[in-house]
C-alpha positions as CSV (number, residue, x, y, z in Angstrom):
1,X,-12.2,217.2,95.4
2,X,-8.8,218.5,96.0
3,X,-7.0,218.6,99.9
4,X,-5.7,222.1,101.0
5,X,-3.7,222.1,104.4
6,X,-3.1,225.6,105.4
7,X,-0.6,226.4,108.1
8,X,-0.9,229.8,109.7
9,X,2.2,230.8,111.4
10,X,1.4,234.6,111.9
11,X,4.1,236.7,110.6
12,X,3.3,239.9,108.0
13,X,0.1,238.7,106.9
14,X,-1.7,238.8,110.0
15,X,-0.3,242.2,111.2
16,X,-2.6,244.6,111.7
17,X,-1.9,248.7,112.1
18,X,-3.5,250.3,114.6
19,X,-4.7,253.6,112.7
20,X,-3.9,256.1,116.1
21,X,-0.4,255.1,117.0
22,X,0.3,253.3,113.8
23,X,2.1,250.5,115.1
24,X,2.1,247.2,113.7
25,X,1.0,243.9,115.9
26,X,-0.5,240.2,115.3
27,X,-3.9,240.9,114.6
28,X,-6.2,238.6,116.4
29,X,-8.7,237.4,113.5
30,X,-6.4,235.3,110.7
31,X,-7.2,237.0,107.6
32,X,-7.0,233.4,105.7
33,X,-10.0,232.8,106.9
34,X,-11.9,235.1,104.4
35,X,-10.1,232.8,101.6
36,X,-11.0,229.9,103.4
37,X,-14.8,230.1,103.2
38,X,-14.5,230.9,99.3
39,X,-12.3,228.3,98.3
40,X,-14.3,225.9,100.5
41,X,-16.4,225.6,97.3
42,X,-13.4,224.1,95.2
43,X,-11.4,222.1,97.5
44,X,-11.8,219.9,101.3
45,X,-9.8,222.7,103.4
46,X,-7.6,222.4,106.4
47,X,-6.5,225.7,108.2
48,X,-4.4,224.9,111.5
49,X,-3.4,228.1,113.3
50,X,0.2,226.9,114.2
51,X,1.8,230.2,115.9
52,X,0.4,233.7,116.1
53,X,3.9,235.1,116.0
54,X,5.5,238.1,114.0
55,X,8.1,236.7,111.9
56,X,11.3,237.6,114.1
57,X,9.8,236.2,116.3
58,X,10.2,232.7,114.9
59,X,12.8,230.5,116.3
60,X,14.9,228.0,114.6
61,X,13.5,225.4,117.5
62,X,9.6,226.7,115.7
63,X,11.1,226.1,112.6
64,X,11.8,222.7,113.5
65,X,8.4,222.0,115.5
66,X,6.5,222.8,112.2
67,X,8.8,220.5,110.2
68,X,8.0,217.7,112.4
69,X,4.3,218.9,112.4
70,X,4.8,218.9,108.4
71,X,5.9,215.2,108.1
72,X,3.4,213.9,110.2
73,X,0.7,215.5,108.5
C-alpha cells in the first residue's frame, strides 16, 4: 500500500464564506479530511494540520519551519 503525507497549511482551501457578511476566513473543519477517509481505502494516509493560516499570512520564517518539518519527515 502506498504512503500519503498530507500537509495542511490553511490558505484558499480551507476558507470558508460566511453567507451574511460574505467575508472570507480559515474555516475551522479542514476540508481534506472528506478526501482523507475516501482515499484511506487506496493508500496508508498521513494528514498533519501544520498552520491554519490564510495564505498572506504565511511568513518566509513558516516557510522555512515546514522545510525543516519536510526533511525530517
Amino acid at each position: 500500500m502506498k504512503r500519503i503525507l498530507t500537509i495542511h497549511t490553511g490558505g484558499t482551501i480551507s476558507m470558508k464564506e460566511d453567507k451574511q457578511t460574505g467575508s472570507v476566513a480559515p474555516g475551522e473543519k479542514n476540508p481534506l479530511d472528506q478526501w482523507h477517509e475516501e482515499a484511506k481505502q487506496v493508500a496508508d494516509i498521513t494528514v498533519i494540520p501544520f498552520f491554519h493560516l490564510p495564505s498572506p499570512h504565511i511568513t518566509p520564517e513558516n516557510m522555512f519551519e515546514l522545510s525543516s518539518f519536510i526533511n525530517e519527515k
